[in-house]
mmCIF file of the N, C-alpha and C atoms, coordinates in Angstrom:
data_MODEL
# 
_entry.id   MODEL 
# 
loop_
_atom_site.group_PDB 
_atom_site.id 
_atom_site.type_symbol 
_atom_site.label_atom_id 
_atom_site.label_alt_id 
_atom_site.label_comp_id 
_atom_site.label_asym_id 
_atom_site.label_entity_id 
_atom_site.label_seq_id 
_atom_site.pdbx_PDB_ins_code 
_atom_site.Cartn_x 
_atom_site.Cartn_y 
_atom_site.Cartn_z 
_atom_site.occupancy 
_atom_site.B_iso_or_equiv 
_atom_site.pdbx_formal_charge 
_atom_site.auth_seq_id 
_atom_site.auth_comp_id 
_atom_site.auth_asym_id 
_atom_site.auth_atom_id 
_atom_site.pdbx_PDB_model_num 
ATOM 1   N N  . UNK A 1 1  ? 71.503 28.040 20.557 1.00 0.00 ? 1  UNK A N  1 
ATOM 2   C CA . UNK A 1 1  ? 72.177 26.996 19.817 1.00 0.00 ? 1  UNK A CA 1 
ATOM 3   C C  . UNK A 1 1  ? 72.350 27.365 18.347 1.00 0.00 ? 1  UNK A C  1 
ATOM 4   N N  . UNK A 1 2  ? 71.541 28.417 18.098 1.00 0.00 ? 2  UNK A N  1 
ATOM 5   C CA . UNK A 1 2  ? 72.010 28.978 16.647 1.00 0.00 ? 2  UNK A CA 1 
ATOM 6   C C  . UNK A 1 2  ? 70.767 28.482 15.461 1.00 0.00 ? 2  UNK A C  1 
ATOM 7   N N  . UNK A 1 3  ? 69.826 27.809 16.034 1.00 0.00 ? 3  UNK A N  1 
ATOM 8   C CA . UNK A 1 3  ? 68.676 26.969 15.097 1.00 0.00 ? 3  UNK A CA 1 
ATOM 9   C C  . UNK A 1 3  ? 67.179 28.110 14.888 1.00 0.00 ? 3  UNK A C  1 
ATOM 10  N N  . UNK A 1 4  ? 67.693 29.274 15.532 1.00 0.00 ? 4  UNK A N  1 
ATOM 11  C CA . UNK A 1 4  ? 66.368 29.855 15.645 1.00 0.00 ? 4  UNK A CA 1 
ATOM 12  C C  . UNK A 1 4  ? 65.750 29.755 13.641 1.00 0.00 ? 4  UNK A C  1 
ATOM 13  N N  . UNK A 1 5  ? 64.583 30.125 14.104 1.00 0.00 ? 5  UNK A N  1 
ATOM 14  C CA . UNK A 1 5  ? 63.543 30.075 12.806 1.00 0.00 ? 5  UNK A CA 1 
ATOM 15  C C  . UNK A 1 5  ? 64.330 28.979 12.151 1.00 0.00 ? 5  UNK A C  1 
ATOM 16  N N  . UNK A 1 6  ? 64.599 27.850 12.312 1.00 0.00 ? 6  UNK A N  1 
ATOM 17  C CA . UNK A 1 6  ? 65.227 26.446 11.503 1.00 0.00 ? 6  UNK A CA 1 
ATOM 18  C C  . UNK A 1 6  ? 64.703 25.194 12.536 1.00 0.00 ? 6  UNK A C  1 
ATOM 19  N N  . UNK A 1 7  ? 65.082 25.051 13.501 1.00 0.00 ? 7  UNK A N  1 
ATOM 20  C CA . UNK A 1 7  ? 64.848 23.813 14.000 1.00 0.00 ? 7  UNK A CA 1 
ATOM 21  C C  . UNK A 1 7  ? 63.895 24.533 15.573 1.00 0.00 ? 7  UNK A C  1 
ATOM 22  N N  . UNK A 1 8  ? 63.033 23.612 15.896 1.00 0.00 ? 8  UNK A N  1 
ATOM 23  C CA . UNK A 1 8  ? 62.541 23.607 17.155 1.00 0.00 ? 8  UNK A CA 1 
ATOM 24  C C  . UNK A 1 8  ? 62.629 22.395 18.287 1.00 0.00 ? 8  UNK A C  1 
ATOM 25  N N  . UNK A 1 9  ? 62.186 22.597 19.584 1.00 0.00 ? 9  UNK A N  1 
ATOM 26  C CA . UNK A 1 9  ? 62.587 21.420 20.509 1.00 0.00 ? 9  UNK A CA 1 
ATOM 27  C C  . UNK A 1 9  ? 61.649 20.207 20.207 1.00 0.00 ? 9  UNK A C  1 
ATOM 28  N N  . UNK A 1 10 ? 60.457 20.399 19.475 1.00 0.00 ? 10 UNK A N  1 
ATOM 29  C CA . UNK A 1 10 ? 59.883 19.232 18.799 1.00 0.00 ? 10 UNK A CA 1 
ATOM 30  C C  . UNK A 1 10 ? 60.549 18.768 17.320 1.00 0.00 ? 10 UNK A C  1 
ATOM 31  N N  . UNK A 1 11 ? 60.903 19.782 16.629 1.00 0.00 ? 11 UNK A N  1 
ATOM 32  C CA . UNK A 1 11 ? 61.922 19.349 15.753 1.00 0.00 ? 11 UNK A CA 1 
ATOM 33  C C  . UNK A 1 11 ? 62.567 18.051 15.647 1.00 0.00 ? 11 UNK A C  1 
ATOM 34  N N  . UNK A 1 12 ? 63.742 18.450 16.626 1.00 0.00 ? 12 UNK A N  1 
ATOM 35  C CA . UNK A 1 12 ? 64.600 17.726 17.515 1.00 0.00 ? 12 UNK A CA 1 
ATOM 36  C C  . UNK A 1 12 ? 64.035 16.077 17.629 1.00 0.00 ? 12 UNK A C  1 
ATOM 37  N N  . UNK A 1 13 ? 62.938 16.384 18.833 1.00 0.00 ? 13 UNK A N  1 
ATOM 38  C CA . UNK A 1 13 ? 62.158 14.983 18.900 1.00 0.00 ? 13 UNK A CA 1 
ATOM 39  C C  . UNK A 1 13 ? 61.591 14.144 18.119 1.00 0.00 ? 13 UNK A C  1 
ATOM 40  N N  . UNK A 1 14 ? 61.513 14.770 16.955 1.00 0.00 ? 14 UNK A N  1 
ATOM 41  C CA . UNK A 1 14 ? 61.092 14.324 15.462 1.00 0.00 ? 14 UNK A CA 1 
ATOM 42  C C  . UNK A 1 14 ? 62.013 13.390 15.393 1.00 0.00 ? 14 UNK A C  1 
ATOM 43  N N  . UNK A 1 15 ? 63.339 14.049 15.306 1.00 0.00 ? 15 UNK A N  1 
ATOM 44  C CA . UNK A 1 15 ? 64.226 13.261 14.262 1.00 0.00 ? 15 UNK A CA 1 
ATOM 45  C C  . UNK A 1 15 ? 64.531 12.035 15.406 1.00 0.00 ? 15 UNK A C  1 
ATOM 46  N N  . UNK A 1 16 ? 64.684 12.592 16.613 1.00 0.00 ? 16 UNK A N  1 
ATOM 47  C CA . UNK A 1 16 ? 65.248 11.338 17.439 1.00 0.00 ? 16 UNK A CA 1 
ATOM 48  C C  . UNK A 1 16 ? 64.324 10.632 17.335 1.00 0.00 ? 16 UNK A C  1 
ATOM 49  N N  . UNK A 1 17 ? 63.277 10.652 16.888 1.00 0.00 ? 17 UNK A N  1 
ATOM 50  C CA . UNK A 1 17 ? 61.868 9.054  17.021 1.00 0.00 ? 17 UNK A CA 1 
ATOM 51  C C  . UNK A 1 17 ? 62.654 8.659  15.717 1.00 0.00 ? 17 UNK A C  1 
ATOM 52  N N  . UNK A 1 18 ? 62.444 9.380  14.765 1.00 0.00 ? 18 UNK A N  1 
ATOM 53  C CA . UNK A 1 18 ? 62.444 8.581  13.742 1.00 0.00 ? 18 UNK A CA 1 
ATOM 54  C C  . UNK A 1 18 ? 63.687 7.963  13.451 1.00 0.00 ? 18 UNK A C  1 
ATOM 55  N N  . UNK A 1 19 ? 65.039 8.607  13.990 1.00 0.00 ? 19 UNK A N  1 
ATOM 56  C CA . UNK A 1 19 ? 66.152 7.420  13.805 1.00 0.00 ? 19 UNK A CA 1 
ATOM 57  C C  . UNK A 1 19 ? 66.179 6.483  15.076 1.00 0.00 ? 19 UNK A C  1 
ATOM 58  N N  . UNK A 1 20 ? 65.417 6.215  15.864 1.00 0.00 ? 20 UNK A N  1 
ATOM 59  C CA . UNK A 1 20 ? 65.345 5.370  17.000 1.00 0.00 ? 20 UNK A CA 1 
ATOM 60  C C  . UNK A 1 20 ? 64.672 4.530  16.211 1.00 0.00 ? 20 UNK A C  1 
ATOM 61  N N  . UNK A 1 21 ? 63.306 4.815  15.849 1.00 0.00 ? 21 UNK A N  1 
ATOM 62  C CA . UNK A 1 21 ? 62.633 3.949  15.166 1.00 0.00 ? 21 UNK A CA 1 
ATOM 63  C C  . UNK A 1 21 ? 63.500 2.911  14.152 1.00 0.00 ? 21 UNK A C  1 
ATOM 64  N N  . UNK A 1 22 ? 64.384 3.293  13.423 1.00 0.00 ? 22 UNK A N  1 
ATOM 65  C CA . UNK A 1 22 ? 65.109 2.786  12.398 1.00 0.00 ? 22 UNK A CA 1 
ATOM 66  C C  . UNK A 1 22 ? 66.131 1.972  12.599 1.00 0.00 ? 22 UNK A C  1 
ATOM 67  N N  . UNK A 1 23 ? 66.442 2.019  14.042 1.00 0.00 ? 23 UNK A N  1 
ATOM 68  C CA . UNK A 1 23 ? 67.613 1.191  15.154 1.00 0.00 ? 23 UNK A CA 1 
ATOM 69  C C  . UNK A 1 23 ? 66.616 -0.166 15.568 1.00 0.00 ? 23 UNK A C  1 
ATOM 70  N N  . UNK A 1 24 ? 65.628 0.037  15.709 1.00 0.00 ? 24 UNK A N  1 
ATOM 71  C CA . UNK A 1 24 ? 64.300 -0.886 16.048 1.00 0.00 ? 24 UNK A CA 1 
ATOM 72  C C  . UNK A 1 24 ? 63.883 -1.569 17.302 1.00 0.00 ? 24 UNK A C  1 
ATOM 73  N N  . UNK A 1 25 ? 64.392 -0.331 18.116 1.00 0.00 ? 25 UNK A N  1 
ATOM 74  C CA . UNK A 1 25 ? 63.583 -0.805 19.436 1.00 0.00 ? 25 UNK A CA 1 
ATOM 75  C C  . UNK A 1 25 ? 61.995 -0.806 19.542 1.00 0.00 ? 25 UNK A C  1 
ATOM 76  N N  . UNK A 1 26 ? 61.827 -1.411 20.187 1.00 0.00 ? 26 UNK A N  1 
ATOM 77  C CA . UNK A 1 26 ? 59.685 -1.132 20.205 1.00 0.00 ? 26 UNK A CA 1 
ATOM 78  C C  . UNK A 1 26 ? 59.203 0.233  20.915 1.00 0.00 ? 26 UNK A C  1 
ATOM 79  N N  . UNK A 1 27 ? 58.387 0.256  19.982 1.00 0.00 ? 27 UNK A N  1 
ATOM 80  C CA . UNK A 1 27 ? 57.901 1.231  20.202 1.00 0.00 ? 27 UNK A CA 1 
ATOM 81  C C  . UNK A 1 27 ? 57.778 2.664  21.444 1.00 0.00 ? 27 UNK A C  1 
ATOM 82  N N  . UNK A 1 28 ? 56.831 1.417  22.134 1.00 0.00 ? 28 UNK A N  1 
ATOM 83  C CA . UNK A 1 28 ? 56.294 1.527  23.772 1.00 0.00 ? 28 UNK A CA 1 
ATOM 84  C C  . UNK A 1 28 ? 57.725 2.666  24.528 1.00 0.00 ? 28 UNK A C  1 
ATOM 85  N N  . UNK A 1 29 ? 59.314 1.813  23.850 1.00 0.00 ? 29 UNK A N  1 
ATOM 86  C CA . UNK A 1 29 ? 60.009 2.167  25.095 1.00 0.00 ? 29 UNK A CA 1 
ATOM 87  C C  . UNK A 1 29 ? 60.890 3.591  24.333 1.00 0.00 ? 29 UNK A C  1 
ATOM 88  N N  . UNK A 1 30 ? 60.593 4.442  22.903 1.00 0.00 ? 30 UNK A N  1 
ATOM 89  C CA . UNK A 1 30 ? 60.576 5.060  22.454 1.00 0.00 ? 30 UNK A CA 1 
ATOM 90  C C  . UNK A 1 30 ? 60.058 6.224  23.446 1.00 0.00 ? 30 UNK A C  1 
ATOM 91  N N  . UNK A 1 31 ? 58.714 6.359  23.480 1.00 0.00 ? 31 UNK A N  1 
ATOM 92  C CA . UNK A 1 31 ? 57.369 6.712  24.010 1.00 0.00 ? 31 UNK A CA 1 
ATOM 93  C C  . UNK A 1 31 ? 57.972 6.824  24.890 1.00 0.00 ? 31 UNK A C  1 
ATOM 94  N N  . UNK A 1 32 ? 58.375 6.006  25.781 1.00 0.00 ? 32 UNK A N  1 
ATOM 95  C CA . UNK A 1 32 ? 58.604 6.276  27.454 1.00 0.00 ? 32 UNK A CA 1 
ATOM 96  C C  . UNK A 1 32 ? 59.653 7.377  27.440 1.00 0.00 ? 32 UNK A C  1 
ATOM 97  N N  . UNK A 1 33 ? 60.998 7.484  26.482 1.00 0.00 ? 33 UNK A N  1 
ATOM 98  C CA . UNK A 1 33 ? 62.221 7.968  26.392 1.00 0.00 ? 33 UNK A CA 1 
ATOM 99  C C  . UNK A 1 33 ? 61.954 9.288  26.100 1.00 0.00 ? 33 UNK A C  1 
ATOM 100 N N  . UNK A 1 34 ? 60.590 9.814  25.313 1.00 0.00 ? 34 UNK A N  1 
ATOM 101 C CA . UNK A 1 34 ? 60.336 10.676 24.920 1.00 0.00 ? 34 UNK A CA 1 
ATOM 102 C C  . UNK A 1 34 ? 59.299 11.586 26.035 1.00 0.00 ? 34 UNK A C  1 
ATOM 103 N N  . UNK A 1 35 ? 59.044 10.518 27.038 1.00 0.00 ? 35 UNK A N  1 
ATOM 104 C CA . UNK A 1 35 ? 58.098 11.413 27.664 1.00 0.00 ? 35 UNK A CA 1 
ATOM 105 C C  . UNK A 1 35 ? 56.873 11.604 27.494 1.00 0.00 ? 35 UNK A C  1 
ATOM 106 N N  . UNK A 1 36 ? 56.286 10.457 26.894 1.00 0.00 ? 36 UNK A N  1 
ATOM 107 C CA . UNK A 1 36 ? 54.821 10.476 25.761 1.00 0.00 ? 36 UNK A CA 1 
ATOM 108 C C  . UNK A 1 36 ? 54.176 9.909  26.944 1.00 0.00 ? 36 UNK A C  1 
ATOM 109 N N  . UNK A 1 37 ? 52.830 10.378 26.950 1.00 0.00 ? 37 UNK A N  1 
ATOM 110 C CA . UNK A 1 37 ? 51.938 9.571  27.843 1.00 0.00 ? 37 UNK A CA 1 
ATOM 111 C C  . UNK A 1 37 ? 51.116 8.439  26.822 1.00 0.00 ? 37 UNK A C  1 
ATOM 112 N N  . UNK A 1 38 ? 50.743 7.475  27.810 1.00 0.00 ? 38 UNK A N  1 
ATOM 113 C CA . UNK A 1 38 ? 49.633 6.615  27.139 1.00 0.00 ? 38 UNK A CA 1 
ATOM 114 C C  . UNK A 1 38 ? 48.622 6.952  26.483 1.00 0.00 ? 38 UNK A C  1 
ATOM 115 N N  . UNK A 1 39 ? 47.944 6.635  25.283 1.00 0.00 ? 39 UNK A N  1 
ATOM 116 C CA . UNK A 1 39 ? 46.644 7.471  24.941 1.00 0.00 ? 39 UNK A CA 1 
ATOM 117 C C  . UNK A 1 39 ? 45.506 6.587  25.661 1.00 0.00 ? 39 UNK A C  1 
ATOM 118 N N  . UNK A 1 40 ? 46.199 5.388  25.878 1.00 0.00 ? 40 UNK A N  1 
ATOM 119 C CA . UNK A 1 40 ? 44.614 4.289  26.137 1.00 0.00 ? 40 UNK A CA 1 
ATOM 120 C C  . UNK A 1 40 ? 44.422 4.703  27.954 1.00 0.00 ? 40 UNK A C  1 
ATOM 121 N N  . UNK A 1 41 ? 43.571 5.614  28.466 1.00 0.00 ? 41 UNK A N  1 
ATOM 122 C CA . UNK A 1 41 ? 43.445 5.666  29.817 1.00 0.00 ? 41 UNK A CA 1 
ATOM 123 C C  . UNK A 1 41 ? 43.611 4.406  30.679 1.00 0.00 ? 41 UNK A C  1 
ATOM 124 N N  . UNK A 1 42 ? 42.748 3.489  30.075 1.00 0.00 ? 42 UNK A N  1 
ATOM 125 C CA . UNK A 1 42 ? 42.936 2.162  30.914 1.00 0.00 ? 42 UNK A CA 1 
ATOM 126 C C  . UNK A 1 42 ? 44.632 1.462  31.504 1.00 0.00 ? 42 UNK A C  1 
ATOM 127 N N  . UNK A 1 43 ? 45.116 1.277  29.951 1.00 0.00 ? 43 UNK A N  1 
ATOM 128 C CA . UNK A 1 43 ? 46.495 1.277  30.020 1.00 0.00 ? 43 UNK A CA 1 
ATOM 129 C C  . UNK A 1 43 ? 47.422 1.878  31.316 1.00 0.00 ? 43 UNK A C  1 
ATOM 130 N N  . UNK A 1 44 ? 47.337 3.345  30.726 1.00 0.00 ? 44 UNK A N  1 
ATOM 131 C CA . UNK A 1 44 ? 47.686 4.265  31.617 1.00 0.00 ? 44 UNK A CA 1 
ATOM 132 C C  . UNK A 1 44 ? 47.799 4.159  33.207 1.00 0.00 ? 44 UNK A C  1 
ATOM 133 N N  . UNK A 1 45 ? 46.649 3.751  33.460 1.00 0.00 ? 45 UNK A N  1 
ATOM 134 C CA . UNK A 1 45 ? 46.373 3.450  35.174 1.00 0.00 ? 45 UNK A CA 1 
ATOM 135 C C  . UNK A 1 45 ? 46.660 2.719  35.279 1.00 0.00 ? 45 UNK A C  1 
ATOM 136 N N  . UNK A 1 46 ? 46.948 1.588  34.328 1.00 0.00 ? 46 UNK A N  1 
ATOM 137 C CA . UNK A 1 46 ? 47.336 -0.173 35.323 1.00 0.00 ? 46 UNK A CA 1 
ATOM 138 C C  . UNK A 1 46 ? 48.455 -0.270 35.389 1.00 0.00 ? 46 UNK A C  1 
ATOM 139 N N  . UNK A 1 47 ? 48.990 -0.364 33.603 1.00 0.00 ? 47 UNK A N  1 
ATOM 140 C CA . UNK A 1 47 ? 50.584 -0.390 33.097 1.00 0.00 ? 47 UNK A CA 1 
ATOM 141 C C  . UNK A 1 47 ? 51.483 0.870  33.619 1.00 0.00 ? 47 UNK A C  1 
ATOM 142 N N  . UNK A 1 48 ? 52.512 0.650  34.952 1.00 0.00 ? 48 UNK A N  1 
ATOM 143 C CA . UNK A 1 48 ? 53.536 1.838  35.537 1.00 0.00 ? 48 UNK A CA 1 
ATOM 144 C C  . UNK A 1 48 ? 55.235 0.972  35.058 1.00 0.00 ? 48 UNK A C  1 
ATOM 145 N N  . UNK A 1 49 ? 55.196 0.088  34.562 1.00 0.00 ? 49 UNK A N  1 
ATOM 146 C CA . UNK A 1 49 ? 56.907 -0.681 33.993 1.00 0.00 ? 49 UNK A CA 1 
ATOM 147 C C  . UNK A 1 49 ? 56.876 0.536  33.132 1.00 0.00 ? 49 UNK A C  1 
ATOM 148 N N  . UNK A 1 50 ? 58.530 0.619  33.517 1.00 0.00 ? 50 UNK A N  1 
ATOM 149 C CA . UNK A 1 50 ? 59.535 1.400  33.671 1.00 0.00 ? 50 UNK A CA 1 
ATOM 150 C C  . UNK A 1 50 ? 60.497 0.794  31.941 1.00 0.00 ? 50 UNK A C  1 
ATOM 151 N N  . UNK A 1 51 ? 60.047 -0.207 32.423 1.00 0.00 ? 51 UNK A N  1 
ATOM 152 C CA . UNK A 1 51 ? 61.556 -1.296 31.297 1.00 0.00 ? 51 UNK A CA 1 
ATOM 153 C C  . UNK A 1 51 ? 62.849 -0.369 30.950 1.00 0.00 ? 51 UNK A C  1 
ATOM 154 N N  . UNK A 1 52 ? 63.321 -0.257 32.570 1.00 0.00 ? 52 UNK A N  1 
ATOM 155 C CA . UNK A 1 52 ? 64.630 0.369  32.365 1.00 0.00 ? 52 UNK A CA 1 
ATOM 156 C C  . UNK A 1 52 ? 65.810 -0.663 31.527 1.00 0.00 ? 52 UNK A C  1 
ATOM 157 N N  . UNK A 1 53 ? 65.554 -1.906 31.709 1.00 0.00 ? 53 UNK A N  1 
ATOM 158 C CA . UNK A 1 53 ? 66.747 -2.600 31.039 1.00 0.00 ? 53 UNK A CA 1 
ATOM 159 C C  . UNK A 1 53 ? 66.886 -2.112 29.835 1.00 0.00 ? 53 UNK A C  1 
ATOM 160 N N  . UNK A 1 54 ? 65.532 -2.757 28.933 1.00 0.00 ? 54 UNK A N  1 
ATOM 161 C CA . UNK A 1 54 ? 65.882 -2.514 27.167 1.00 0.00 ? 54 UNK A CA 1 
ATOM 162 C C  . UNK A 1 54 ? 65.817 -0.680 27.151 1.00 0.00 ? 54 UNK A C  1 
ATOM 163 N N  . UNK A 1 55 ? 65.174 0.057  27.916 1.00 0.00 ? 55 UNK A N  1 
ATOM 164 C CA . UNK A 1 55 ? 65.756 1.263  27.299 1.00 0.00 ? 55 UNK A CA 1 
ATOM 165 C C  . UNK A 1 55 ? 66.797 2.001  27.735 1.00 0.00 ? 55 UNK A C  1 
ATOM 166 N N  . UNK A 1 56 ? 67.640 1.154  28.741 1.00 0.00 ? 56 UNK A N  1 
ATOM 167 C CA . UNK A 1 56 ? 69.162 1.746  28.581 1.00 0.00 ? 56 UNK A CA 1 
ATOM 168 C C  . UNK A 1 56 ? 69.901 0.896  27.661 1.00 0.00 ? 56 UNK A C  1 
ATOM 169 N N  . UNK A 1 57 ? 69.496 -0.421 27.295 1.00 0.00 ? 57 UNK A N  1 
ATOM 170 C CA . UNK A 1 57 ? 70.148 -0.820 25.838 1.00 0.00 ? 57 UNK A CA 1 
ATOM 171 C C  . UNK A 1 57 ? 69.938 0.110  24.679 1.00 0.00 ? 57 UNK A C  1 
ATOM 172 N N  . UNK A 1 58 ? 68.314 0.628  24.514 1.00 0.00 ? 58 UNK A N  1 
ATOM 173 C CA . UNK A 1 58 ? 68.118 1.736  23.674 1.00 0.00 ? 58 UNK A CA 1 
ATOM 174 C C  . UNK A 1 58 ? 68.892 3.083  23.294 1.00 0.00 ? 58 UNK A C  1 
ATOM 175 N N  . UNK A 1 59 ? 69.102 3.578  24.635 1.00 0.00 ? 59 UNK A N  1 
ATOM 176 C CA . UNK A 1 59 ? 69.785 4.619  25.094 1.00 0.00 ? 59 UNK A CA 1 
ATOM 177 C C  . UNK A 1 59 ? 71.315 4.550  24.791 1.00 0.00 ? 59 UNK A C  1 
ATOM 178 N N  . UNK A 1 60 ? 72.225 3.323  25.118 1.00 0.00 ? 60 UNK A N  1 
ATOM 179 C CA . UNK A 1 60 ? 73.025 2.471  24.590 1.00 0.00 ? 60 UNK A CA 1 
ATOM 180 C C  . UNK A 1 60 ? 73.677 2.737  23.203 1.00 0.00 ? 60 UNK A C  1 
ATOM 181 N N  . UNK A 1 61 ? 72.627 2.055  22.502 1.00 0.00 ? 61 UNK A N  1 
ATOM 182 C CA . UNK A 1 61 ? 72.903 2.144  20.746 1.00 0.00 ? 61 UNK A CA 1 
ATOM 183 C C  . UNK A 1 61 ? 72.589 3.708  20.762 1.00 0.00 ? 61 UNK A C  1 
ATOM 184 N N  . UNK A 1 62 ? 71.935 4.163  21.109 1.00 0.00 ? 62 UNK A N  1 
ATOM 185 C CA . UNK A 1 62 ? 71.667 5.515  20.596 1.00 0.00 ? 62 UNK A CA 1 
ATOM 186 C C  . UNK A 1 62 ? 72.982 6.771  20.890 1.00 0.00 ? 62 UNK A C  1 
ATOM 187 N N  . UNK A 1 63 ? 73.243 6.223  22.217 1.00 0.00 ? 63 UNK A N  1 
ATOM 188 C CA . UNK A 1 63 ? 74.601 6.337  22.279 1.00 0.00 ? 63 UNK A CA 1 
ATOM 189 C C  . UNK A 1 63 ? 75.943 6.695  21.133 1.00 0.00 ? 63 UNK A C  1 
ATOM 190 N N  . UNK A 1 64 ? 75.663 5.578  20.953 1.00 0.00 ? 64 UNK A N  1 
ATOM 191 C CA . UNK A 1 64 ? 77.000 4.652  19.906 1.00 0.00 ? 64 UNK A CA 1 
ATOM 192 C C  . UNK A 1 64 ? 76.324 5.175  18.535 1.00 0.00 ? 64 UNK A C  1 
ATOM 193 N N  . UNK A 1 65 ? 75.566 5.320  18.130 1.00 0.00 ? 65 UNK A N  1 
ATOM 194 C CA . UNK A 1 65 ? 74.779 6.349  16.770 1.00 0.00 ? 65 UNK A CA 1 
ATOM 195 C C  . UNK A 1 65 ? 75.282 7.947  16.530 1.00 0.00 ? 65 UNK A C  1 
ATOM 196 N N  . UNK A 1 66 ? 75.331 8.350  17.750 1.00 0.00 ? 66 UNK A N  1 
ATOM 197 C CA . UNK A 1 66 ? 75.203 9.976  18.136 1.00 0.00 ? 66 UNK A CA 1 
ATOM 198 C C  . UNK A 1 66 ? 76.896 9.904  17.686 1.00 0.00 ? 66 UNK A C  1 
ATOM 199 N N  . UNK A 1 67 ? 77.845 9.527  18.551 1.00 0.00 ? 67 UNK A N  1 
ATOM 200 C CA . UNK A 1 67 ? 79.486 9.166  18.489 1.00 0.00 ? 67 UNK A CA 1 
ATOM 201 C C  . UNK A 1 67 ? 80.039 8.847  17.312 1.00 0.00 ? 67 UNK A C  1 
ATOM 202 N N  . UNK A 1 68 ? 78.766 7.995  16.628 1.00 0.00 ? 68 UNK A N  1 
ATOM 203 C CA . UNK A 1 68 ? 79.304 7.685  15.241 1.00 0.00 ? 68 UNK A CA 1 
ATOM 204 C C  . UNK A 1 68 ? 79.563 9.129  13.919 1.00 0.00 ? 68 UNK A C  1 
# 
């Protein structure tokens, strides 16, 4: 892609949290989009929602951000 020694694939994921963050979806469904696991084990094992709705609204605006 031409980014060598400049950008990396966490790079990347950097910036997409942080302008997601700034669009202001919660958190949680950030995390999920990114592929982040739970840190709280408990969590982890009980909580399996998906919350596909709000993060294809997420996905959505993020959409319509990228186009812009």
């Amino acid at each position: 892609m031409g980014y060598a020694g400049r950008m990396t694939g966490h790079g990347f994921r950097g910036i997409t949290l942080t302008l997601l963050h700034e669009q202001g979806p919660p958190h949680e469904h950030i995390e999920l989009y990114l592929v982040h696991q739970e840190r709280n084990q408990v969590s982890a094992s009980y909580n399996h929602a998906m919350n596909l709705q709000p993060r294809a609204q997420m996905m959505r605006a993020w959409s319509n951000y990228l186009d812009a």
